[in-house]
GUDREN-31744 format. One record per residue (C-alpha): residue in three letters; residue number from 1; x, y, z. Coordinates in pm, whole numbers, m for minus. Each point is the difference from the previous one (the first is absolute). Layout:
N
REC res   n      u      v      w
REC ALA NUM      X      Y      Z
...
//
This chain:
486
REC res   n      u      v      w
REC UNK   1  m2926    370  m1535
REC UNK   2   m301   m108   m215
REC UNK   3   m276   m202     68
REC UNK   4    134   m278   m231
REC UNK   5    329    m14    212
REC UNK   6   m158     74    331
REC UNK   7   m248   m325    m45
REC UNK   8    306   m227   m168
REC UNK   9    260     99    334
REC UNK  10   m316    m77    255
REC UNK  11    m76   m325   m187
REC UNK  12    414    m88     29
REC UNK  13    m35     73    361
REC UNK  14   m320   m149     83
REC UNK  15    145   m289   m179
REC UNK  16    334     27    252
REC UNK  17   m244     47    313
REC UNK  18    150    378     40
REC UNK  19   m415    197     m7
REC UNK  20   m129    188    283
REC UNK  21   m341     39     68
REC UNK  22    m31    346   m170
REC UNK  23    173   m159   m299
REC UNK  24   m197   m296    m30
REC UNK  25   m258    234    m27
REC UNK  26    140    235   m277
REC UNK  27     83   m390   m174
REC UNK  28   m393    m87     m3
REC UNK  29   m106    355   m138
REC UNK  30    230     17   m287
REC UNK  31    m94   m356    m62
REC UNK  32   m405     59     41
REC UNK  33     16    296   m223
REC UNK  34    278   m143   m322
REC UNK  35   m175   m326   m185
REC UNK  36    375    m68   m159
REC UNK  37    121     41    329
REC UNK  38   m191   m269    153
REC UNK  39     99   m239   m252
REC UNK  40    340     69      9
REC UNK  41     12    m64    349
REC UNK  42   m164   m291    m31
REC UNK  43    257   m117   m265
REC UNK  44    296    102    251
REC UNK  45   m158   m215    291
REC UNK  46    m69   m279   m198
REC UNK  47    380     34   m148
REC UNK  48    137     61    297
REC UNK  49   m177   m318    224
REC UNK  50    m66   m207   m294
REC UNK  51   m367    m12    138
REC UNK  52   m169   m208   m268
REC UNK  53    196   m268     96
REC UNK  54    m51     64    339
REC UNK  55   m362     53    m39
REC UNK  56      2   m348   m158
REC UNK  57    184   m202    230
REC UNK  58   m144    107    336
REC UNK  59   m344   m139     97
REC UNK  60   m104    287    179
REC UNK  61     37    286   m230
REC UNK  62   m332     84   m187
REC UNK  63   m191   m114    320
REC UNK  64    221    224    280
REC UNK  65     59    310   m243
REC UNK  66   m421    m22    m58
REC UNK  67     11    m13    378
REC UNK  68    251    283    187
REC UNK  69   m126    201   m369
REC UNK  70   m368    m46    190
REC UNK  71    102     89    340
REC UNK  72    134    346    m45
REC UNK  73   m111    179    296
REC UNK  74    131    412   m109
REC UNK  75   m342    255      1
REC UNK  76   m211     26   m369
REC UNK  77    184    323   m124
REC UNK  78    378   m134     67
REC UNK  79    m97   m382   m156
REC UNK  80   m108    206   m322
REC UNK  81    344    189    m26
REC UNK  82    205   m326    111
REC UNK  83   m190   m267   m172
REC UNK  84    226   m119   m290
REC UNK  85    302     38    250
REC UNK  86    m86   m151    272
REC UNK  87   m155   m343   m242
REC UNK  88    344    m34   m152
REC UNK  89    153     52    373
REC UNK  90   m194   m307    100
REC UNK  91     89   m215   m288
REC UNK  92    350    116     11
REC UNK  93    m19   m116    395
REC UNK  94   m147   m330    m69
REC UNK  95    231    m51   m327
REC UNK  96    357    132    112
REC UNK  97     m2   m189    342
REC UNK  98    m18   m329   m198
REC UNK  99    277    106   m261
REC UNK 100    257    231    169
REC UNK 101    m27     36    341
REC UNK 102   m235    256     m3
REC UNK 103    131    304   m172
REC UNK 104   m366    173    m39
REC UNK 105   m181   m126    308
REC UNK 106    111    220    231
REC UNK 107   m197    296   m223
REC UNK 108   m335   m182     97
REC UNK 109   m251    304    129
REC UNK 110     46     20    363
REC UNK 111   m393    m20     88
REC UNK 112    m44   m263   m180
REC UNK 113    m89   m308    183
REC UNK 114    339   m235    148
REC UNK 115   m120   m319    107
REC UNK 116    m67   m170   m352
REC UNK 117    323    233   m168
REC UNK 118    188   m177    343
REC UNK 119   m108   m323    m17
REC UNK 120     48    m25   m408
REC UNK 121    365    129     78
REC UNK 122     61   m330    252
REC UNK 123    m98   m215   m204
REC UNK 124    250    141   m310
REC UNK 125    267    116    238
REC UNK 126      3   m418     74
REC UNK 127     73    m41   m371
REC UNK 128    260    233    m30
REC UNK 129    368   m164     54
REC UNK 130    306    110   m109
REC UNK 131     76     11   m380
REC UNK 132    341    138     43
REC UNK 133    283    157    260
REC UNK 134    271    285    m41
REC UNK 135    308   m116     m9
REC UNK 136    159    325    m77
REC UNK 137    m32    384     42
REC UNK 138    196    326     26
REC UNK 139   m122    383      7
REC UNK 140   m321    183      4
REC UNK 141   m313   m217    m34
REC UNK 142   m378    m74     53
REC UNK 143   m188   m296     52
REC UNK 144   m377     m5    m32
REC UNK 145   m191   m342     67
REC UNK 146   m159   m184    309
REC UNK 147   m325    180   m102
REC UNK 148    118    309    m77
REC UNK 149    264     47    291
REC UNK 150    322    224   m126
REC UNK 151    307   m122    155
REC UNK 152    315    184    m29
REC UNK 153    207   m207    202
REC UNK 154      6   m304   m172
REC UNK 155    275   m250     54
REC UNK 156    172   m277   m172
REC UNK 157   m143   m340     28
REC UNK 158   m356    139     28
REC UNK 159   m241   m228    m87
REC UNK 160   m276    183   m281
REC UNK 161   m378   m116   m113
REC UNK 162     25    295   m264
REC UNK 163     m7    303    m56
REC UNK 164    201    336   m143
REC UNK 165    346     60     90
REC UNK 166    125    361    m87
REC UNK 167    358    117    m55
REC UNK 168     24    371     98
REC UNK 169    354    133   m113
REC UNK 170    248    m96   m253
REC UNK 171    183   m222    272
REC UNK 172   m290   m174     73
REC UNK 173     48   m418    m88
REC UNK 174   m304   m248    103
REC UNK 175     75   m415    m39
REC UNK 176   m317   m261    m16
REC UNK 177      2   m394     10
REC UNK 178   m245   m126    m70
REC UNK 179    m84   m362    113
REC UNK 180    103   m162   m303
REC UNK 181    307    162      6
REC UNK 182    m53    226   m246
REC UNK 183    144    378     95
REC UNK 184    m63    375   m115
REC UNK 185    142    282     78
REC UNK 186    m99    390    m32
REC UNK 187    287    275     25
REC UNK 188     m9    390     14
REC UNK 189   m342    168    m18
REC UNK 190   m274   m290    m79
REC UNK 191   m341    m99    122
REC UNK 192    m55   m413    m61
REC UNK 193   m314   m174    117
REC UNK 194     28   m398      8
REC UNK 195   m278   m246     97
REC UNK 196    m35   m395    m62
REC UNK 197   m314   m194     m6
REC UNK 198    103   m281   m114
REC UNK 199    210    172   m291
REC UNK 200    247    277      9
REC UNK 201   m128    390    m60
REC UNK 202    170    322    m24
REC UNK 203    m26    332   m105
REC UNK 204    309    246     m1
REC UNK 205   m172    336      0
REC UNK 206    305    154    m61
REC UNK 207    378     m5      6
REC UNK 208    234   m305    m22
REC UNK 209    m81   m395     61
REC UNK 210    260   m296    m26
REC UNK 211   m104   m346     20
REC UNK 212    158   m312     16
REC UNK 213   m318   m285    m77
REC UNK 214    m15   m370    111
REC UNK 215   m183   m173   m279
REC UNK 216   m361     54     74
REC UNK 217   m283   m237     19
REC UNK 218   m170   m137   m358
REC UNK 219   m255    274    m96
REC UNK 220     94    253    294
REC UNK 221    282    208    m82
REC UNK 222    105    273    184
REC UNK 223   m228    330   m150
REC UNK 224    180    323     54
REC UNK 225   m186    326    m86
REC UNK 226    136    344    m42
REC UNK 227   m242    306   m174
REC UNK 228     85   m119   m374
REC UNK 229     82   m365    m58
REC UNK 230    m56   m329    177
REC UNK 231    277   m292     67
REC UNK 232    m78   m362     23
REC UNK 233    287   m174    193
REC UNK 234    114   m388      3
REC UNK 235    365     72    131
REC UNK 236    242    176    m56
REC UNK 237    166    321     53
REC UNK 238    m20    391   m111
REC UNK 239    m34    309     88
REC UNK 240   m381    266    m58
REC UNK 241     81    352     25
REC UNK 242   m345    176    m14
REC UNK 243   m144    338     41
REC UNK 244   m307    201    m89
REC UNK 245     79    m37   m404
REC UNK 246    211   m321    m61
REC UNK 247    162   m334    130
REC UNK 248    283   m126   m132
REC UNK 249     76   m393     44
REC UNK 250    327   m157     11
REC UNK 251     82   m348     35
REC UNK 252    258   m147    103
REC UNK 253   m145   m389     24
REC UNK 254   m222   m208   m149
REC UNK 255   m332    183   m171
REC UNK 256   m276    250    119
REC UNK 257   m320     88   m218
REC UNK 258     m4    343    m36
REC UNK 259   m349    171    m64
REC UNK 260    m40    333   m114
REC UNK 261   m312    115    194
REC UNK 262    m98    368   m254
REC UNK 263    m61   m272   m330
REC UNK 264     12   m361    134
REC UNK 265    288    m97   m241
REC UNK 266    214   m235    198
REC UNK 267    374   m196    m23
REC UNK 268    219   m270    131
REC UNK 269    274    167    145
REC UNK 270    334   m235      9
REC UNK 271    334    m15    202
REC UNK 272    232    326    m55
REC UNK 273   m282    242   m182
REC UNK 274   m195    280    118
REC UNK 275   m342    151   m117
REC UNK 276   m196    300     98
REC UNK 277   m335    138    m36
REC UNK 278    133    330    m45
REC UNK 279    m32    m15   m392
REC UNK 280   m308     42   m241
REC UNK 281    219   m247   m239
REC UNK 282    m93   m404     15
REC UNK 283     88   m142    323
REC UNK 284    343   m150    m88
REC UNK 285    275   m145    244
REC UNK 286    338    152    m47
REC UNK 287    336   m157     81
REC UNK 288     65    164    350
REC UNK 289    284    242    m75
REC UNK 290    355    m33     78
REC UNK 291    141    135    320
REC UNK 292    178    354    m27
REC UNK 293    259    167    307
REC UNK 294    m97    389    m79
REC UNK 295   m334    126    127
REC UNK 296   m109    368     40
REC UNK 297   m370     99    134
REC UNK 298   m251    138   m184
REC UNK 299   m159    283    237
REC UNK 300   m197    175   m297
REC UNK 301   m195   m295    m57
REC UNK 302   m131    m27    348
REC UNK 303     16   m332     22
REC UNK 304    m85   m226    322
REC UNK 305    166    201    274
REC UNK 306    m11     30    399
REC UNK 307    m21    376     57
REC UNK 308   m189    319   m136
REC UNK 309    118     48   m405
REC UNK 310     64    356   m119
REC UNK 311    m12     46   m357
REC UNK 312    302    179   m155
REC UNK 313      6    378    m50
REC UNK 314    183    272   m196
REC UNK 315    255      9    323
REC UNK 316    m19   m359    116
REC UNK 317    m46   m365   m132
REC UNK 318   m241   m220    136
REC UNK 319     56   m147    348
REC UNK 320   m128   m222    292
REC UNK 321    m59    161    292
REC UNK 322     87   m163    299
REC UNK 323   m294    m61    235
REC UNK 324    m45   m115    355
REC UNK 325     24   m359    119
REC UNK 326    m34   m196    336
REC UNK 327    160   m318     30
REC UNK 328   m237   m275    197
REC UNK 329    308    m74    254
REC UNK 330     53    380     55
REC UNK 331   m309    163     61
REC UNK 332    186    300    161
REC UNK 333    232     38   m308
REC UNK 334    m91    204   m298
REC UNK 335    254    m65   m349
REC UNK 336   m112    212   m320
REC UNK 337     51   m229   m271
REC UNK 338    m51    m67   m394
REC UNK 339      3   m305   m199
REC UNK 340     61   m103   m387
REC UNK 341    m94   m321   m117
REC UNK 342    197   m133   m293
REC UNK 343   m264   m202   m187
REC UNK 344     20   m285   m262
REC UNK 345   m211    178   m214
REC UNK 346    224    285    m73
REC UNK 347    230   m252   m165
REC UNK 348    251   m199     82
REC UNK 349     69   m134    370
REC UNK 350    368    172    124
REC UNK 351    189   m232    165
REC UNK 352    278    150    210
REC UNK 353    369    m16    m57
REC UNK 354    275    m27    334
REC UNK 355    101    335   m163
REC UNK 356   m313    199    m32
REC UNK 357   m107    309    167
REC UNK 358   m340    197     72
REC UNK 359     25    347    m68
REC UNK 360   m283    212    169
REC UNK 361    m83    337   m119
REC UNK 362   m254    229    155
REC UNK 363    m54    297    259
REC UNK 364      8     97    369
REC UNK 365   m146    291    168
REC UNK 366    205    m61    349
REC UNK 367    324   m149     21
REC UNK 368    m37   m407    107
REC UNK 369     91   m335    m97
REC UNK 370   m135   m166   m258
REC UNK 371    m58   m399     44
REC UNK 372      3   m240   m305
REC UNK 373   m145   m350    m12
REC UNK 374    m87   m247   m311
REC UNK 375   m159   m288    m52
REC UNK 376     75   m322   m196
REC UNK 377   m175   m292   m142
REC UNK 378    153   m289    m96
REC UNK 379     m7    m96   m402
REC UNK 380   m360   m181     26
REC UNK 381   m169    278    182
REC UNK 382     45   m102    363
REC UNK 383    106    208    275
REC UNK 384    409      4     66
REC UNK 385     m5    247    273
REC UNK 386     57    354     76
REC UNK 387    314    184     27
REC UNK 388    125    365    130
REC UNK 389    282    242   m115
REC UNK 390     36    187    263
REC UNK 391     69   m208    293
REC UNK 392    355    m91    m55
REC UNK 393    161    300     72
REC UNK 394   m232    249    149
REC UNK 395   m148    201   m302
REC UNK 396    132    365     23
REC UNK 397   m239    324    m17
REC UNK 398   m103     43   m375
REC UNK 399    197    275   m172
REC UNK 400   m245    232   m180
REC UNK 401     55    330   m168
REC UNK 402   m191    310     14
REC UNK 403   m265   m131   m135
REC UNK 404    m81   m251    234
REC UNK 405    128   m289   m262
REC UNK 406    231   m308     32
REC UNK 407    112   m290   m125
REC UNK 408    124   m279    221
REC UNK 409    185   m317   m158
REC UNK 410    m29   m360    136
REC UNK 411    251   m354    m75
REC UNK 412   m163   m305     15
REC UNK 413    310   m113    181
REC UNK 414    m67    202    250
REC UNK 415   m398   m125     76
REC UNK 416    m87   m242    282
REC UNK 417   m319   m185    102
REC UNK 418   m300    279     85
REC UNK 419    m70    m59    365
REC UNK 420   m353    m64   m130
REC UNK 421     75   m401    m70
REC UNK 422    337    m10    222
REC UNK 423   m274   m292    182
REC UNK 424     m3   m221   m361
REC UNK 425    376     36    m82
REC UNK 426     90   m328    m16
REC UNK 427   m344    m70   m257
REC UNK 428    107    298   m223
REC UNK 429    279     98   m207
REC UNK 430    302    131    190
REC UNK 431     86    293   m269
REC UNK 432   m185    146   m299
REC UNK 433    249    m84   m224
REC UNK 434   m144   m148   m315
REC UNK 435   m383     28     90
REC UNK 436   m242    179   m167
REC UNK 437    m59    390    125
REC UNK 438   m408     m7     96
REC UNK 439    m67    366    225
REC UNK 440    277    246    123
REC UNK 441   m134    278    305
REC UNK 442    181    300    208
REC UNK 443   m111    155    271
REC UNK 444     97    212    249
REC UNK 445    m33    m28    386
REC UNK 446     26    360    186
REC UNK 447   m262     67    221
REC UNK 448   m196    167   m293
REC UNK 449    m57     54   m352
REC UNK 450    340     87   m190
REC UNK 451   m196     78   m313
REC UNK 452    196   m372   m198
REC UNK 453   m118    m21   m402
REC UNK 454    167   m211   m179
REC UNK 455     24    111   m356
REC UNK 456    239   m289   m167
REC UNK 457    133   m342    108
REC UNK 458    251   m131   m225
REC UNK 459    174   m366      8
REC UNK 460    333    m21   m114
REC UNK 461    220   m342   m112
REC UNK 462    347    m14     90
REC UNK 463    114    111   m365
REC UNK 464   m158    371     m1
REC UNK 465    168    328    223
REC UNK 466   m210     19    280
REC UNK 467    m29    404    148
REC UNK 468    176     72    307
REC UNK 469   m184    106    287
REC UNK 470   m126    360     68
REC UNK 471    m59    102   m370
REC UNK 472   m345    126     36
REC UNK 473   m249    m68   m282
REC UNK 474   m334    m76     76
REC UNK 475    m94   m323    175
REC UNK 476    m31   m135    318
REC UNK 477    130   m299    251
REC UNK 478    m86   m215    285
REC UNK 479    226   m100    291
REC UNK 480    m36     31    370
REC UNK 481     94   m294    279
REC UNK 482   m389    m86    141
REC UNK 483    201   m325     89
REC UNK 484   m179     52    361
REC UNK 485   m359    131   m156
REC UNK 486   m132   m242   m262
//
């Protein structure tokens, strides 16, 4: 790894509360010794923690940073390697405390002095009530907040001051209400951090956001941030799907402003269109496109996966490779799974027929089961639930050929409510007919690694031949009963 990267995945994780000692360390070196460094991680704490804001609102900030800044207590020779660190440590303390329960603080030096860092953090922690609670969840997630706690066992009906809530696989669904009513949700693999002083602030760091927005206060709409473009939300609904590169906007509802964060150019963005920042063209809203019933993945591109991509070869095309996953309520269980997610931005959303079926292509190097799930929004972007082909009839051992490939076919008629949300049937939808196709995953659960890529998942409407089972190609599918395990 470089020393750009190295310095960019310790800020991420000193931002998440994840640095040990010796890496806080390594973090204040690279950041002593690279001028550009410092400022951008100055850039990604203020992003991150909105600290200007901060800074402004609380009375104590200039005074108590001057002050725990004063009081560091570390010998000559380790202040002088430390310095810049450890001053942005204590701001970060005195800032994130008051704006999202605390996601910095805990980093503070630990010889530093407690009392005034102690008493500073009563006083906030009074002024800290709940913004927001969950009222829905399923699958692998993270919760970081209460100053810098990670929680892993959060629960429906939790009651939240802040904080970052971080969906780990491609089952992984997260619900938020906030006070006002208004409601967001993250699904698959996506890292959301969500504060409110007075007015609503997000950033989606990554992966997939839907929102459904009571109208907001005169002059404090909801801000949502992702790495290129800004949103400004009255109410309404839509859906963000953001990565390192792009975000891509659709709305269902009412109107978002849409800022395009490289140039500043900016745009109204009405009922039924769509824009993205992933153009060098005029920022220009676009009809949202209509809904299709075929869909086939796109491996080659390596697009926003769960697993470890493998780039095609002379012998083999591209694949995702399988890789290992605990669930939360199974700590003893061990499932090696992959993920697609079927994003807006590739075109139009594929809404599922009562006829369709998932065809799943890939390779195995032992003989085992292979488990298939999906997951479906409903037309404005909101979560509908997730649902499992495999649990019907128990799935059979995958049939693959010398070569260790298969190709394993799946009806929608056949699908039934993923264990996952069994707890929110009544709230979702009861079948997958009709909804929109968001993520599909497979996995395999056999003690061990089976050596699962999936190579090609295909959707097909009623109307087209569907393969029959057994005629190995190159892809790979998901379906094994964790019923019991999840």
């Amino acid at each position: 790894m470089n020393e750009k990267n190295d310095w960019e995945e310790l800020t991420d994780r000193h931002l998440r509360g994840e640095l040990d000692e010796a890496e806080k360390e390594r973090l204040a070196e690279l950041l002593d010794s690279d001028a550009a460094a410092r400022r951008e991680f100055v850039e990604h704490v203020q992003w991150d923690t909105e600290m200007s804001e901060a800074l402004r609102e609380s009375r104590h900030s200039r005074r108590d940073v001057d002050s725990l800044a004063a009081k560091q207590s570390a010998p000559e020779g380790e202040r002088a390697k430390t310095k810049f660190l450890r001053l942005m440590l204590a701001a970060a303390a005195v800032v994130i405390v008051a704006l999202s329960a605390g996601l910095i603080y805990q980093l503070a030096q630990p010889e530093s002095p407690r009392v005034e860092t102690d008493n500073l953090a009563k006083q906030l922690r009074s002024s800290d009530p709940s913004i927001a609670k969950i009222t829905g969840l399923s699958g692998a997630l993270i919760w970081t907040g209460d100053r810098g706690r990670i929680v892993r066992d959060i629960t429906v009906g939790t009651e939240l001051a802040g904080g970052t809530i971080e969906g780990l696989a491609p089952d992984s669904w997260f619900e938020l209400q906030f006070r006002d009513g208004s409601t967001v949700m993250i699904s698959g693999t996506s890292l959301l951090t969500f504060a409110d002083l007075g007015q609503k602030k997000l950033r989606l760091r990554e992966g997939r956001l839907s929102a459904n927005v009571e109208p907001q206060p005169d002059g404090k709409p909801m801000l949502i941030h992702t790495r290129s473009a800004a949103l400004k939300v009255l109410g309404t609904q839509f859906d963000v799907e953001a990565d390192l590169a792009s975000t891509v906007l659709t709305v269902s509802e009412g109107k978002v402003n849409f800022r395009r964060l490289s140039d500043g150019s900016e745009v109204d963005v009405l009922a039924k269109h769509q824009v993205t920042t992933d153009t060098d063209d005029d920022l220009l809203p676009a009809l949202a496109p209509d809904s299709v019933h075929a869909w086939k993945s796109q491996l080659h591109l390596k697009q926003k996966n769960y697993g470890k991509w493998q780039p095609a070869t002379e012998k083999q095309p591209a694949s995702l490779k399988a890789i290992p996953l605990i669930p939360p309520a199974a700590p003893h269980v061990t499932l090696y799974l992959a993920g697609l997610s079927v994003d807006r931005s590739e075109g139009s959303p594929v809404v599922l027929l009562p006829g369709s079926k998932f065809v799943v292509r890939g390779r195995l190097r032992s003989q085992a089961r292979v488990h298939f799930g999906i997951r479906v929004t409903y037309p404005n972007g909101e979560f509908a639930g997730m649902f499992r082909g495999d649990l019907l009839d128990k799935q059979p051992l995958a049939a693959k050929d010398e070569n260790g490939r298969f190709e394993e076919v799946y009806g929608l008629q056949h699908f039934t409510v993923d264990p996952a949300v069994r707890d929110r049937q009544d709230e979702l939808a009861a079948k997958p007919d009709g909804l929109i196709l968001d993520g599909v995953w497979a996995f395999t659960h056999t003690g061990g690694p089976s050596g699962l890529e999936i190579t090609e998942v295909e959707v097909i409407p009623t109307d087209h031949h569907a393969p029959q089972p057994g005629a190995a190609d190159e892809g790979d599918s998901p379906n094994v009963d964790t019923e019991d395990k999840r």
